[in-house]
C-alpha positions in Angstrom: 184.5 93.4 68.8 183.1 95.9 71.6 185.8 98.9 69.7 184.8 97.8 66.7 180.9 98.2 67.4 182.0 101.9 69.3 183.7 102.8 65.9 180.7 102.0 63.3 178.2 103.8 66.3 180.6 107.0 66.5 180.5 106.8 62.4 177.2 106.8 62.1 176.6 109.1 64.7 178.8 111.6 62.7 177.4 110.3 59.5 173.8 111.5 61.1 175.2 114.9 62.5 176.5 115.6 59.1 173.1 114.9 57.2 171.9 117.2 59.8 173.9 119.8 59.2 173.5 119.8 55.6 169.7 120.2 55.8 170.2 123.6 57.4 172.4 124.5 54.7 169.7 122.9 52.0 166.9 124.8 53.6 169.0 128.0 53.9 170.4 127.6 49.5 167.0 127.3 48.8 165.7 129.7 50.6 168.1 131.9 48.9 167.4 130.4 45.6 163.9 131.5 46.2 164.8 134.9 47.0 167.1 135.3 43.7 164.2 134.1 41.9 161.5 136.4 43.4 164.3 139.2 43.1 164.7 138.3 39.5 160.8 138.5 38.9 160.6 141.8 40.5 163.2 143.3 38.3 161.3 142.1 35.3 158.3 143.8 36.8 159.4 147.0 37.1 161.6 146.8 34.6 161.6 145.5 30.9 159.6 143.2 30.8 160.6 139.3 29.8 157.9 136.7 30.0 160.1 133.7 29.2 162.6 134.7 31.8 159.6 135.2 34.7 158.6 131.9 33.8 162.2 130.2 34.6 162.2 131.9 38.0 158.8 130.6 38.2 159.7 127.1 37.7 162.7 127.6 40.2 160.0 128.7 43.0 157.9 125.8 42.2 160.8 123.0 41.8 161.8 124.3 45.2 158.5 123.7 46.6 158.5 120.5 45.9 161.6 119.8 47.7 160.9 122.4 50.9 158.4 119.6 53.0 161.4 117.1 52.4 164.0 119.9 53.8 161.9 120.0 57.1 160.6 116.4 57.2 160.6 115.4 61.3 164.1 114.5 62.5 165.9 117.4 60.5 165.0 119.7 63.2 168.1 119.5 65.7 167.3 122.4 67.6 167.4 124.6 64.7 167.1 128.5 66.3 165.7 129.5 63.0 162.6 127.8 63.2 159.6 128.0 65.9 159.1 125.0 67.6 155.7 125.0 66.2 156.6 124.2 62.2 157.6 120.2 63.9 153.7 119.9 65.6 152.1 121.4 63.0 153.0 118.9 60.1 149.5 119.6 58.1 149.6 123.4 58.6 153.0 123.6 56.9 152.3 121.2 54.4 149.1 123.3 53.4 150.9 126.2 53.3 153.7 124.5 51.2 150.7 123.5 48.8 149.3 127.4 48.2 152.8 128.2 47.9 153.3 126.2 44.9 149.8 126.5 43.2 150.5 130.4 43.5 154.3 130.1 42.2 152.1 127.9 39.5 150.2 131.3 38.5 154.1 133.0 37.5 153.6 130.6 34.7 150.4 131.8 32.8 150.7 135.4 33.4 150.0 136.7 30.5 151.4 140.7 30.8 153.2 142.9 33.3 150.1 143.6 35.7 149.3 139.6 35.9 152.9 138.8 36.8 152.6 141.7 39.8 149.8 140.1 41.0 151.2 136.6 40.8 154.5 138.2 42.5 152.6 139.9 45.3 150.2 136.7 46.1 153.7 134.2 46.5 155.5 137.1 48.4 152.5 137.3 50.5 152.5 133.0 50.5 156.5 133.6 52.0 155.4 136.1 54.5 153.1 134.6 56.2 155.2 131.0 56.5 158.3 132.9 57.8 155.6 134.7 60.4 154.1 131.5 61.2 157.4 129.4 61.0 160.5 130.6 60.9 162.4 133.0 64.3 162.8 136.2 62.5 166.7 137.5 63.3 167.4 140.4 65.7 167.8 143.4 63.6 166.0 142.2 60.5 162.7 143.4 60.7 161.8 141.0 63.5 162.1 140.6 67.3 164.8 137.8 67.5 164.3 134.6 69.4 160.7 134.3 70.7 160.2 134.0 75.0 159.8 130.3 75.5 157.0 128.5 73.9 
């Protein structure tokens, strides 16, 4: 009974490792999503111009959104060196800027002409920037200083 209890604790204790490990990989896909889709907006920016397509890559932003506060919920943290200790005590802070995120991603979808869908792009780059400054260790080498002293 006692090797039978270890086996379904060792299990599980994989099982939770695993589910772990595959919310850094979510929160890293959709990150990238997010990046494709800003990417994509850009290029239609600045290049010819596709209202119908901005508005997918819109919708992408805001779908992943939606699932971003689920992708950090408390207990996916596991010492994750991407993220500043701080986005796990500041629940509300994240979640707000979660919410401006998305209302602002919302605005990709009634831009009405080129210099509306610049703005729109500039205010939920700006929305990205400032979580990342806020939340996220920026890697050595990319623009940031690498791993913060201790905090």
């Amino acid at each position: 009974m006692r090797a039978k209890t270890l086996a379904i604790g060792l299990l599980l204790a994989c099982g939770a490792t695993a589910a772990f490990a595959d919310a850094h990989g979510d929160r890293q896909a959709l990150m990238r999503a997010n990046n494709a889709a800003i990417t994509a907006i850009d290029d239609l920016v600045t290049g010819a111009l596709k209202l119908p397509e901005a508005k997918k890559q819109g919708q992408i932003l805001i779908d992943n959104g939606a699932r971003i506060t689920a992708l950090f919920a408390p207990g996916t943290d596991q010492n994750d060196p991407g993220i500043k200790p701080v986005l796990w005590t500041d629940a509300a802070g994240f979640a707000a800027a979660n919410d401006k995120f998305i209302a602002d991603a919302r605005t990709v979808l009634t831009a009405p002409d080129r210099i509306a869908l610049a703005h729109a792009l500039v205010t939920v780059q700006a929305d990205c920037a400032a979580c990342h400054r806020t939340y996220r260790v920026m890697p050595a080498g990319r623009g940031g200083r690498g791993a913060p002293p201790d905090q």
